[in-house]
MDTraj code that builds the backbone (N, CA, C; nanometers):
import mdtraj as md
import numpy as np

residues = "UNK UNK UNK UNK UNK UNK UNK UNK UNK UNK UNK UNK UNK UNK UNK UNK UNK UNK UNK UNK UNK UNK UNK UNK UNK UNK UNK UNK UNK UNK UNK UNK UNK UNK UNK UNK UNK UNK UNK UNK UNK UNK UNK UNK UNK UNK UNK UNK UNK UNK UNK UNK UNK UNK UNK UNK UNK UNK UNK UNK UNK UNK UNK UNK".split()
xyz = np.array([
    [3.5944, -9.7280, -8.6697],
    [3.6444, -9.7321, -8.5339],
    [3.5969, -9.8593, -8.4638],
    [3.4538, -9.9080, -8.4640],
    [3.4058, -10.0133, -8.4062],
    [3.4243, -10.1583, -8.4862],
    [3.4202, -10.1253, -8.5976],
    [3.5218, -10.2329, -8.6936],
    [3.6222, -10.3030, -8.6396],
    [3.7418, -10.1688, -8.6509],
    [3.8818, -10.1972, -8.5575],
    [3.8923, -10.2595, -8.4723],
    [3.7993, -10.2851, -8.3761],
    [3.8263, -10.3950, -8.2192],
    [3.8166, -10.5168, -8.2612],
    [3.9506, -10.5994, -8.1760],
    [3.9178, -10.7337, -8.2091],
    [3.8147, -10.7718, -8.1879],
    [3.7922, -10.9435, -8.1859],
    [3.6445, -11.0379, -8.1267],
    [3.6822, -11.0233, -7.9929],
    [3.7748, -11.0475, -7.9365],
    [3.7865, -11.1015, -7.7761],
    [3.7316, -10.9421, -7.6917],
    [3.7601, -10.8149, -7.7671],
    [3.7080, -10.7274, -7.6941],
    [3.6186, -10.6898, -7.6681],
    [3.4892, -10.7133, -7.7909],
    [3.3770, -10.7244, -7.8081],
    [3.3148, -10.8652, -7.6409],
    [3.4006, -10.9593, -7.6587],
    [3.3529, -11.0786, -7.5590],
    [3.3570, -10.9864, -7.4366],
    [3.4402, -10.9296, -7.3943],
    [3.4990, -10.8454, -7.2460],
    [3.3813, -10.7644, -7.2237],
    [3.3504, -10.6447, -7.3208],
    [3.2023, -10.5727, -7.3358],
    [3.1225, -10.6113, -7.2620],
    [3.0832, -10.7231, -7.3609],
    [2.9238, -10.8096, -7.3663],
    [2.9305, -10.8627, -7.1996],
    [3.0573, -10.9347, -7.1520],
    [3.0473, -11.0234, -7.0463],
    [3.0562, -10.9005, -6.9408],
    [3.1457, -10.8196, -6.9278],
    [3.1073, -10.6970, -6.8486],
    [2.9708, -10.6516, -6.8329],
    [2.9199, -10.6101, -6.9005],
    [2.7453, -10.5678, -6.8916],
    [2.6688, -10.6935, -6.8426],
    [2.6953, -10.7727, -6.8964],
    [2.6085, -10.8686, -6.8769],
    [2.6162, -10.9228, -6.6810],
    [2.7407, -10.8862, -6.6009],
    [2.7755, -10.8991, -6.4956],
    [2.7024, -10.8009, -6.4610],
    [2.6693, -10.6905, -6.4789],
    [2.6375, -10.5578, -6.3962],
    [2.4933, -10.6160, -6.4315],
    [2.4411, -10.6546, -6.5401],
    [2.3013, -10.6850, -6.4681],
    [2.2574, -10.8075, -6.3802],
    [2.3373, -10.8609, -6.3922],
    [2.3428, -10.9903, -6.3207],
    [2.3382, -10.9158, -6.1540],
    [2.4363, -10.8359, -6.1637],
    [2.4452, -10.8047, -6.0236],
    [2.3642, -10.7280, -5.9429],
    [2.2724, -10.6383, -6.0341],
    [2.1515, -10.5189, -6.0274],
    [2.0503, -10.5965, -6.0492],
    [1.9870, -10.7236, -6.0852],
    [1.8941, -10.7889, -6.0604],
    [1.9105, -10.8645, -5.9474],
    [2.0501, -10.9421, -5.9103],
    [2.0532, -11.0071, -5.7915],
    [1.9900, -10.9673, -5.6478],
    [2.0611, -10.8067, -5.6371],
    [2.0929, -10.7554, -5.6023],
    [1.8921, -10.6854, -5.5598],
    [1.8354, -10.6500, -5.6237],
    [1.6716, -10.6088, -5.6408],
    [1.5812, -10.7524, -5.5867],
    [1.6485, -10.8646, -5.6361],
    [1.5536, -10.9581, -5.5508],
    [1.6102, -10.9932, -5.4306],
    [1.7295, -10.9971, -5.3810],
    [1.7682, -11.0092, -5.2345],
    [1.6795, -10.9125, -5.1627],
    [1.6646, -10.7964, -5.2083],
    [1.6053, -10.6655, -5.1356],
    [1.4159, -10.7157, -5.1136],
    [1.3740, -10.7530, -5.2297],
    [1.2339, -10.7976, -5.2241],
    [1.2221, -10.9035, -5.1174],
    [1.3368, -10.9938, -5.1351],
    [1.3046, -11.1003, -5.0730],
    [1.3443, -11.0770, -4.9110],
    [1.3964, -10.9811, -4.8984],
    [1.4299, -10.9128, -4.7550],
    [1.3312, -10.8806, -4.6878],
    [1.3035, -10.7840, -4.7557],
    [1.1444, -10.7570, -4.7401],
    [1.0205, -10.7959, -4.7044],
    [1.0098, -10.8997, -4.7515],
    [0.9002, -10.9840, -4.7577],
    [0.9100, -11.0933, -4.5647],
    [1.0195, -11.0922, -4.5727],
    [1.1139, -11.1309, -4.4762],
    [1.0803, -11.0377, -4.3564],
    [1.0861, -10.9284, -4.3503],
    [1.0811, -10.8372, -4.2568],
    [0.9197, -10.8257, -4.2100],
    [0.8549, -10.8143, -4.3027],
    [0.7084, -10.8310, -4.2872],
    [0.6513, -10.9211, -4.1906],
    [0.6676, -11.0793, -4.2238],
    [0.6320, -11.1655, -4.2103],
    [0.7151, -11.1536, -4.0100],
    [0.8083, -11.1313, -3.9934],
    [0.9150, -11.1448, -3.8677],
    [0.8208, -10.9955, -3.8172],
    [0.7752, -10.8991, -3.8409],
    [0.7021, -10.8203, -3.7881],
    [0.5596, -10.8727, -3.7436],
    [0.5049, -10.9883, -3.8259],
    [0.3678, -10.9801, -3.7932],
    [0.3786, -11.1011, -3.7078],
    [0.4829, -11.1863, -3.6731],
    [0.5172, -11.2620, -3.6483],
    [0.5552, -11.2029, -3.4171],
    [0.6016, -11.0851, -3.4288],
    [0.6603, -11.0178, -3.3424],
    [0.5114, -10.9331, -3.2655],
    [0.3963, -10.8977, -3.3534],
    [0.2642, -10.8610, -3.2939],
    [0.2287, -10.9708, -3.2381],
    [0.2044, -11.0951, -3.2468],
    [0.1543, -11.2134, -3.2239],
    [0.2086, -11.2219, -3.1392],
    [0.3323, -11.2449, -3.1229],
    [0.3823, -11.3283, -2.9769],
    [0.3325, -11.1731, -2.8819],
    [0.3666, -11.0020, -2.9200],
    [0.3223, -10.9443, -2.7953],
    [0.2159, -10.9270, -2.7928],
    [0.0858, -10.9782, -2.8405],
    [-0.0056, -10.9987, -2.8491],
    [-0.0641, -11.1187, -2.7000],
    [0.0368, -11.2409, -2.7249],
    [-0.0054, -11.3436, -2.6267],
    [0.0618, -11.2962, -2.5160],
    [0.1990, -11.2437, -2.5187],
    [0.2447, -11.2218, -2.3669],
    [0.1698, -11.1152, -2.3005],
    [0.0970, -11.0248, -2.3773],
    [0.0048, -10.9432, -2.2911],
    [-0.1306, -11.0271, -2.2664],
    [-0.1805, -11.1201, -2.3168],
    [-0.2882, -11.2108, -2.2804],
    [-0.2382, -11.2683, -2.1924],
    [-0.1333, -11.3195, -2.1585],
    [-0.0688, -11.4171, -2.0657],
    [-0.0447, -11.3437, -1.9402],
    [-0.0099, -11.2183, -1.9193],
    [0.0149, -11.1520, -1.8370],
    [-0.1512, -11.0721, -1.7913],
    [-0.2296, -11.1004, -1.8433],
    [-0.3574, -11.0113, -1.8299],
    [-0.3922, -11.1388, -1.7270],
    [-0.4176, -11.2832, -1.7837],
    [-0.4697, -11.3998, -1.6659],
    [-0.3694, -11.4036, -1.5673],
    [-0.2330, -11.3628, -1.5489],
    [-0.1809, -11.3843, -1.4340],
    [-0.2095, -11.2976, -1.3525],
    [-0.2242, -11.2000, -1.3667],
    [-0.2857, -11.0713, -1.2766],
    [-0.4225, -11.0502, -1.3073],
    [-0.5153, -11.1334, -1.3323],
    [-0.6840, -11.1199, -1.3395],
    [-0.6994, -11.1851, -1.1303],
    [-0.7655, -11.0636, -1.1025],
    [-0.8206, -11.0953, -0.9217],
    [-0.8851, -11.2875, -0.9333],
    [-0.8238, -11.3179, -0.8265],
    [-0.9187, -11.4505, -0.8099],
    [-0.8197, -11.5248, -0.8581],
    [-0.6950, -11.5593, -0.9079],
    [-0.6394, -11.6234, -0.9971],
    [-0.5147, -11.6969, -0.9131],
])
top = md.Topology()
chain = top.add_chain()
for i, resn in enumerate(residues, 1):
    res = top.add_residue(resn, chain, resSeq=i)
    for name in ("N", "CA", "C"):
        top.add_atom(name, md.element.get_by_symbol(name[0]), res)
traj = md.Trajectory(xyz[None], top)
């Protein structure tokens, strides 16, 4: 039965699969790299409300 198939169908197979992992690895490091992304824009987002509450603490400190 697996004899029977031409070469070119065997090529279609191979290049088919070989797309689906292409696309399921792509696909796993976009997500990591999202990630990593989100982190960084979070700790990035403590910091600044970090200073605007410092900034707002000396504008309203008495005497000022």
């Amino acid at each position: 039965m697996m004899t029977g198939m031409p070469w070119f169908t065997w090529v279609a197979i191979v290049a088919i699969v070989v797309w689906g992992l292409v696309m399921i690895f792509g696909k796993s490091s976009i997500m990591s790299k999202s990630s990593s992304e989100n982190d960084e824009q979070r700790r990035e987002i403590e910091h600044l409300k970090r200073r605007i509450d410092e900034l707002e603490a000396r504008l309203n400190r008495p005497g000022s």
